[in-house]
N, C-alpha and C positions, 0 to 999 in steps of 0.2 A: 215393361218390367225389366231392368237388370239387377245383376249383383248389389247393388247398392240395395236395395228391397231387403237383401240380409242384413246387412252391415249394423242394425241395431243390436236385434236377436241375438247376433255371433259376438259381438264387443261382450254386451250383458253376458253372454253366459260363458263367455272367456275369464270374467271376473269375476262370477262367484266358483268356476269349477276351481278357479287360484285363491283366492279364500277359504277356500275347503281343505285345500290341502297344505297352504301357510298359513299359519294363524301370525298377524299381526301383533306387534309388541304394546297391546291399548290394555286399559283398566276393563274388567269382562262388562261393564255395564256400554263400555262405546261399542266395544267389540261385538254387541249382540244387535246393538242398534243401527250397525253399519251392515250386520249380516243381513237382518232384516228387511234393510232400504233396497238391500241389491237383490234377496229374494223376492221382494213385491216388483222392481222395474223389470227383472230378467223375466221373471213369470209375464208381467203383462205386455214387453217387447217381445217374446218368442209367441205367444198365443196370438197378438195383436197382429202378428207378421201371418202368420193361417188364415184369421180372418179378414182380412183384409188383402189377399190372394183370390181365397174363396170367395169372397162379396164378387173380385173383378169378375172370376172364372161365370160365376152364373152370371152376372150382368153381360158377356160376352156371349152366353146363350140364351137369354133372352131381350133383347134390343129395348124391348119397352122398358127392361129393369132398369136401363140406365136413365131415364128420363125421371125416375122417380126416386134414386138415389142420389143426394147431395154431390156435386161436383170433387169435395175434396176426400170422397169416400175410393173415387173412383183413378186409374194409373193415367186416364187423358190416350190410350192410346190404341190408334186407331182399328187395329189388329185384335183378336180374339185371343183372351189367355191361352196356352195351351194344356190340353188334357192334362200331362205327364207333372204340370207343376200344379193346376185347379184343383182337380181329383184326391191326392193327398193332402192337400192342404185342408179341402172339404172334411175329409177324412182325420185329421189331425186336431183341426176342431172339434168332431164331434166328441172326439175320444178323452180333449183335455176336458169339454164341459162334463162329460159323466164322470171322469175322474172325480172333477170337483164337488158334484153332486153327494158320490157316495161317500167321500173323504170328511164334507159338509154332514152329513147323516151321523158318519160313525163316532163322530166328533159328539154331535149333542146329544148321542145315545148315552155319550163316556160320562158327561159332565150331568146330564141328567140322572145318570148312576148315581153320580158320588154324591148329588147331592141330597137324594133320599137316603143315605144315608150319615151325611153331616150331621145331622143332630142326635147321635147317639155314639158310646165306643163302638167299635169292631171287635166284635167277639171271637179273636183270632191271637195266637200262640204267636203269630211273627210280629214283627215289627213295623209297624206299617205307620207311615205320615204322609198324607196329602195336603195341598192346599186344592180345596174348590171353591171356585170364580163365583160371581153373581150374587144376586140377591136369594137369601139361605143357605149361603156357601160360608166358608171356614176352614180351619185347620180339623181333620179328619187324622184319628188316629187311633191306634189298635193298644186293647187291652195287652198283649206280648208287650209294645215298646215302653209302657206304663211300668211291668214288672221287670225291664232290663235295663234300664236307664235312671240315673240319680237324678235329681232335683235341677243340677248346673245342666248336665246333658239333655233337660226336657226341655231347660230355659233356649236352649242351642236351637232345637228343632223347632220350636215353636216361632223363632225369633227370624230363622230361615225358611221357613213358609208362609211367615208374616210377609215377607218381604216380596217372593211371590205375588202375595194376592197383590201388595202396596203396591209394586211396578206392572201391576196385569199382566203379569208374563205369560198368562195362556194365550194371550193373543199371538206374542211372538212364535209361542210353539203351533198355534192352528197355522200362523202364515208358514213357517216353517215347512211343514205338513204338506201344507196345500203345493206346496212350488215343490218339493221333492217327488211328491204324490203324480203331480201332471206333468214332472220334468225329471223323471229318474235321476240322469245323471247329476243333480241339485243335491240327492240322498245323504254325499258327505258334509257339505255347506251345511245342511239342515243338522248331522249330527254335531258339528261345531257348535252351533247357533245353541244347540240344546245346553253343548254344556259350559256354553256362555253365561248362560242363564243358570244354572246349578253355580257356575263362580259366583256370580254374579250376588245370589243370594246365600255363599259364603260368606263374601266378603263382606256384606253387609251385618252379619250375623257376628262375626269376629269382632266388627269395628264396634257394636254394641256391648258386647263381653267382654272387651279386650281382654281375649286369651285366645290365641290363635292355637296352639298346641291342644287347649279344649274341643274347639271348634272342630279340625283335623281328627278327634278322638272320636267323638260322637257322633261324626258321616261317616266313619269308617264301620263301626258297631252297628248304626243303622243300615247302612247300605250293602254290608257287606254278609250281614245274616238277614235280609231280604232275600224273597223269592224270585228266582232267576225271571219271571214270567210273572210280572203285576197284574193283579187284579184291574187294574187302571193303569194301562198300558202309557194312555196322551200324560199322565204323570210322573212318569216313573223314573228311577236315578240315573244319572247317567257320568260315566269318567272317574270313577269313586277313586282311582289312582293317582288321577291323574290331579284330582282336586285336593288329597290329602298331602301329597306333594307340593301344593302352590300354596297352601297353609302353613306348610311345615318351611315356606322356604320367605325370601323379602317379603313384604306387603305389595302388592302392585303400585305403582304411581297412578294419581287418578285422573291426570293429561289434561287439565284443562284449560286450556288451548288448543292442545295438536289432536287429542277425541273430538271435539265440535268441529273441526275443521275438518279432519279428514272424512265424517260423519257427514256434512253439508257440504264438500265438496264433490266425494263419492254421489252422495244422493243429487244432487245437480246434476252430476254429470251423465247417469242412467237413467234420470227423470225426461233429460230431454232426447237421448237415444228412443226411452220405452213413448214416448208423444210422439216422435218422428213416425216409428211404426205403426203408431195408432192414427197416424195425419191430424195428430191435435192440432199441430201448429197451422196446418191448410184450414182446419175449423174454424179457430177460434178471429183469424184473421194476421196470426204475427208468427216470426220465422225462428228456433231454436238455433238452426245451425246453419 
């Protein structure tokens, strides 16, 4: 094992911690989808890089292990890992699996929530709109946002929740989640990515209404006489300034060209970093890099 054993982990997570904190000039639909690609590589290059320390560390203390572990699982050398790197990394996996475990839990406790109660209003004074996923999911919404909102402002929210379910953006937020959840430092990337996804189903909501100054009016109304503290937390608003400003101001370009490209190029490019550290390329039989 040398340096190079990091070199995927460290790339991947050098790229989303800079994505995090520059957002890119893409239309929020690439923008969420490029966040996304480098949260699933960087998760699975840093975790990949643990486990695949830890496999060596115990295969160095027990000799039979290596006989029954695949060749390309294993560093080839001839030396026993050492404690100081084995030990933590054992330790660092165990810690991202239960991460993901309870992150996985809390997650379909949320979406199991909502969805008993999807088929009825919310018998609630605030304003409240979710979309929930799956099969007996929908737009969920509260008797408050019924009595505060006109006919165009309900068409608005309906139309941006629709959009939601239409692009499954729960998944982006579980992935999101997931990679923040077992990689802290990921927390800002993953608030991006969230409200990529809130543009995202802006803009899609504008381009149906075309009124964008509508649109702008009625996130503002909802979001901003919502409860600081959602009932349905994995759903909840996010950037309401930041989004009634991007409404209020051009329409984004929607890149296409330099979105799929920088999108497939990105994702190429961490795909074969997060394989290295998994030794897909030693599995499968062919070399990324």
């Amino acid at each position: 094992m040398n340096w190079l054993t990091f070199l995927p982990a460290a790339v991947t997570t050098a790229l989303a911690l800079a994505l995090g904190r520059w957002p890119l000039p893409l239309h929020p639909l690439w923008e969420a989808r490029l966040l996304a690609t480098v949260a699933l590589t960087t998760l699975l290059a840093v975790v990949g890089t643990f486990v695949f320390i830890g496999v060596n560390y115990l295969a160095g203390l027990m000799p039979w292990a290596a006989g029954v572990l695949p060749e390309w699982a294993l560093f080839g050398d001839e030396e026993p890992l050492r404690t100081g790197a084995g030990v933590p990394s054992l330790l660092l996996s165990c810690v991202c699996l239960a991460a993901a475990c309870r992150l996985a839990a809390r997650s379909a406790a949320e979406v199991r929530a909502a969805r008993r109660s999807s088929g009825s209003l919310m018998d609630t004074d605030l304003p409240i709109a979710v979309a929930v996923p799956g099969r007996g999911g929908g737009v969920l919404i509260s008797r408050g946002l019924l009595d505060r909102l006109t006919a165009a402002e309900l068409q608005v929210v309906f139309l941006h929740e629709r959009s939601h379910l239409r692009h499954r953006h729960h998944r982006y937020l579980a992935l999101g989640a997931l990679a923040a959840g077992v990689l802290p430092p990921l927390r800002r990337m993953n608030e991006r990515l969230r409200f990529s996804l809130e543009r995202w189903a802006d803009e899609d909501a504008a381009e149906a209404v075309g009124d964008r100054p509508l649109v702008a009016r009625t996130i503002a109304r909802v979001a901003l006489t919502s409860p600081a503290a959602s009932p349905l937390p994995a759903f909840s608003e996010s950037g309401v300034v930041g989004r009634v400003k991007a409404l209020l101001g051009t329409p984004p370009s929607k890149n296409p060209v330099t979105g799929p490209m920088v999108v497939f190029s990105t994702g190429l490019t961490t795909s074969c970093l997060a394989s290295t550290a998994l030794q897909l390329d030693r599995a499968l039989g062919f070399t990324f890099l």
